[in-house]
N, C-alpha and C positions, 0 to 999 in steps of 0.2 A: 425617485425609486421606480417610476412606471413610466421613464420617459422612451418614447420610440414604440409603446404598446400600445393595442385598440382591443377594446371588448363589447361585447353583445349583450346590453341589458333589457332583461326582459321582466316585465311584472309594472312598469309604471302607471298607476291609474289617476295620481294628481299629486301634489306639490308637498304630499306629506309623506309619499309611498314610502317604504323601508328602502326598495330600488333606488328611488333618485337619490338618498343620502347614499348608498353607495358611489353611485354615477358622481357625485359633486364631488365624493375624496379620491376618483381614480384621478378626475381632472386634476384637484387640487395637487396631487402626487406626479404631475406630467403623461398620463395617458388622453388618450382618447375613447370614448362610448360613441356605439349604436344602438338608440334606444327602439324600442317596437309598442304597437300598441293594438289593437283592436278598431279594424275598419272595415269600409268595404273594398273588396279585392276583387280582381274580373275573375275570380275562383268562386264569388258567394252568387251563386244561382238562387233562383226563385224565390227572393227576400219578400218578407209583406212589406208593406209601406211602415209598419210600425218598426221593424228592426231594422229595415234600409236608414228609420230615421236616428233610431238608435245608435247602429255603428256609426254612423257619419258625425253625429254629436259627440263620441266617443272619442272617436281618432281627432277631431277637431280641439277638444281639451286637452287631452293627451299632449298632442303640439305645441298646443299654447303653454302649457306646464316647462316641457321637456324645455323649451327657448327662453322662456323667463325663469329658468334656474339654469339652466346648462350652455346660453348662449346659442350656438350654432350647430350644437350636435346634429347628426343625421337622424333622421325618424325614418321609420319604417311600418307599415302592416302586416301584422302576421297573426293569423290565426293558426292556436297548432293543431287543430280538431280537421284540417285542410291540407291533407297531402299534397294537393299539388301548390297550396301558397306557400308552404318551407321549403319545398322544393325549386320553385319558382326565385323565391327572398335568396337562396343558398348561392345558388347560381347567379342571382343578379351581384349579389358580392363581390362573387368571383371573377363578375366580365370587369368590374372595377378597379378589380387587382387589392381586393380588400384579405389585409392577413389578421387574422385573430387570435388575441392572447390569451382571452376566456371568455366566457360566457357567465353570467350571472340567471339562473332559473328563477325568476322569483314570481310564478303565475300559477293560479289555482282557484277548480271552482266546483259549487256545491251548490244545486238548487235546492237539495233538504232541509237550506236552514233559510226560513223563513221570521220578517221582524224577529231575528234572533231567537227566534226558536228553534230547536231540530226535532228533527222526523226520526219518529221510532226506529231500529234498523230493522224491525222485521216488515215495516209497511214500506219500505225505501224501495222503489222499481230496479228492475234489472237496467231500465235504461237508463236510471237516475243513476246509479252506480257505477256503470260503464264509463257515462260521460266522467262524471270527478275523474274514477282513474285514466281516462284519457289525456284529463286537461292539467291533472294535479302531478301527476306521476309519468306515465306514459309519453310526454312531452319531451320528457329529458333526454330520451330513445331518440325522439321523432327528429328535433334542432338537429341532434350531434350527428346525428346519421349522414344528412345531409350536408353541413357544413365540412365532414370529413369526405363526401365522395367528392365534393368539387374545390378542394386540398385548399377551404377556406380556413379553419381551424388548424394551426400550425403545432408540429411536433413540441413535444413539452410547454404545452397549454396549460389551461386550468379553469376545471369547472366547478361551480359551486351552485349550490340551492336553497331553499330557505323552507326549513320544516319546524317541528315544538313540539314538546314533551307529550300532549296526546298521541303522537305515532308509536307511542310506548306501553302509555300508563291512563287510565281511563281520569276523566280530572272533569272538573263541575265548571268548565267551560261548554257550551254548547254544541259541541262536537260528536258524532256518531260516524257517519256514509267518509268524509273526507278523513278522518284518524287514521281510516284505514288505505283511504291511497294514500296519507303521509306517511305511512309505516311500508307502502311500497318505493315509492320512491327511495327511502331510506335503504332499501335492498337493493335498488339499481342502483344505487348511489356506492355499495359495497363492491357491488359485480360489475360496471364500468371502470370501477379503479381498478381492478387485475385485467382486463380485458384491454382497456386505453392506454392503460401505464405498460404494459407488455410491450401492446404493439406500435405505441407512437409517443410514449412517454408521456401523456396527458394524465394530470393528478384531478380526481373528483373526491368533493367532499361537502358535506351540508351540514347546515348551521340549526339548532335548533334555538328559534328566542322568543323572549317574554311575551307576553300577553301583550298588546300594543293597540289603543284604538284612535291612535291619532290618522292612520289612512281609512279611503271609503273600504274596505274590504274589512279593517280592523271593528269599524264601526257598525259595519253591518249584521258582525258575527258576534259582538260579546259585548258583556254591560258593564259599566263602573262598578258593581260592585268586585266582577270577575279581576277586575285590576287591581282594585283594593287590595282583593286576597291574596294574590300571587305575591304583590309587593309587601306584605306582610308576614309572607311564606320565606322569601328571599332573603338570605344573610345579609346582601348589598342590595336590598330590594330590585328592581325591575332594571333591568337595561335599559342605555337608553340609544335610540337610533344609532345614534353615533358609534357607540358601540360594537356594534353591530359591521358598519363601516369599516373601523379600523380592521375589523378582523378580516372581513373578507379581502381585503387591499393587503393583506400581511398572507392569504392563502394565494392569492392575486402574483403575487412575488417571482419572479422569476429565478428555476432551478432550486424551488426548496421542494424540501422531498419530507411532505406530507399529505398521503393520501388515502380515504377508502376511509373518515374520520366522519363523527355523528360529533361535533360541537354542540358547545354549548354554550351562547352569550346570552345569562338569562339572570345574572343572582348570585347563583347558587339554587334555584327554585328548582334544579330536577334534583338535589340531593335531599328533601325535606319531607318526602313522602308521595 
């Protein structure tokens, strides 16, 4: 179904990510992924020794994940808080003669929530704020900007992202600062589907899914019992990765004409209150 296409995934942080089950069914379906990840780039100036050690441990698992599930995919560094490393990645695609069928968004962060706790929103910093919708949201702007000015991302593409029912509904998940740049994203997710679909036929849409704590990001932000409830909230209780998967490789599709769409692979859990 994807054979002769390549897509841009982004969001893998290890071997459980929701990304990589995308990335393993575009394969399985005959495409090809370029996976990204979090490293150091001649764009990170004045690092301390502690995050210089950090990204490099980063990007080094990442790799090792991406090739013992994906075989020989491409990796790549990209920080999207670093206009000149998107800019830099966008263009190095392009001297490669790389064409793109989509993009997968699936990155996002939130230093408010701590040992899965979150921070009040009225103590939340303007800078803490800023950043989430930078990283959470504002991202989806930054990639496509660039992969459109150096005509990497090809006419009737397709973007997708990965957002959940808090960008909507306030829910006894640990969520506050990031809800709200999920519920932006969500809107740029609306306003690039008339805007891309206009002018170069590119369909955006994002997936809202279940509560998941099988990756480190999952794990980090919410607790079993948050799982419990959801999948007891659920008519088909919780999705599962795969899920997930299938759909975006079925929005993934070439010349279907669905876009400017807030899905939902969760249940049934956003219809239950």
């Amino acid at each position: 179904m994807l054979a002769n296409t390549t897509f841009l995934i982004t969001g893998i942080s290890d071997k459980q990510s929701l990304a990589m089950y995308v990335a393993k069914e575009i394969i399985k379906q005959g495409g090809k992924v370029i996976c990204t990840g979090l490293g150091v780039s001649p764009y990170h100036t004045n690092l301390s020794e502690k995050a210089r050690g950090f990204l490099t441990k980063n990007f080094k698992d990442f790799k090792e994940s991406v090739h013992q599930e994906l075989g020989d995919s491409a990796v790549a560094i990209l920080d999207v808080t670093l206009e000149e490393n998107v800019d830099a990645f966008a263009k190095g695609l392009a001297a490669k003669n790389v064409k793109l069928n989509g993009v997968l968004h699936a990155i996002a962060m939130d230093k408010t929530i701590r040992n899965k706790q979150v921070k009040p929103l009225l103590e939340v910093t303007k800078e803490e704020f800023c950043d989430t919708i930078d990283v959470s949201a504002y991202s989806l702007i930054t990639i496509n900007r660039y992969l459109l000015k150096y005509k990497v991302l090809q006419e009737g593409a397709s973007i997708c992202s990965l957002s959940y029912i808090a960008a909507a509904k306030v829910t006894f998940h640990p969520y506050r600062n990031i809800s709200i740049a999920k519920a932006a994203l969500e809107r740029i997710t609306i306003e690039l589907a008339d805007e891309l679909g206009r002018s170069h036929g590119i369909r955006v849409n994002t997936i809202r899914f279940s509560p998941y704590m099988g990756s480190k990001a999952g794990n980090a932000t919410l607790h079993e019992k948050d799982v419990q409830t959801s999948d007891k909230m659920s008519p088909l209780k919780n999705a599962k990765p795969q899920d997930l998967a299938y759909e975006i490789v079925h929005l993934f599709r070439p010349d279907l004409s669905i876009t400017g769409e807030i899905r939902h692979v969760d249940g049934g859990y956003h219809i239950t209150g």
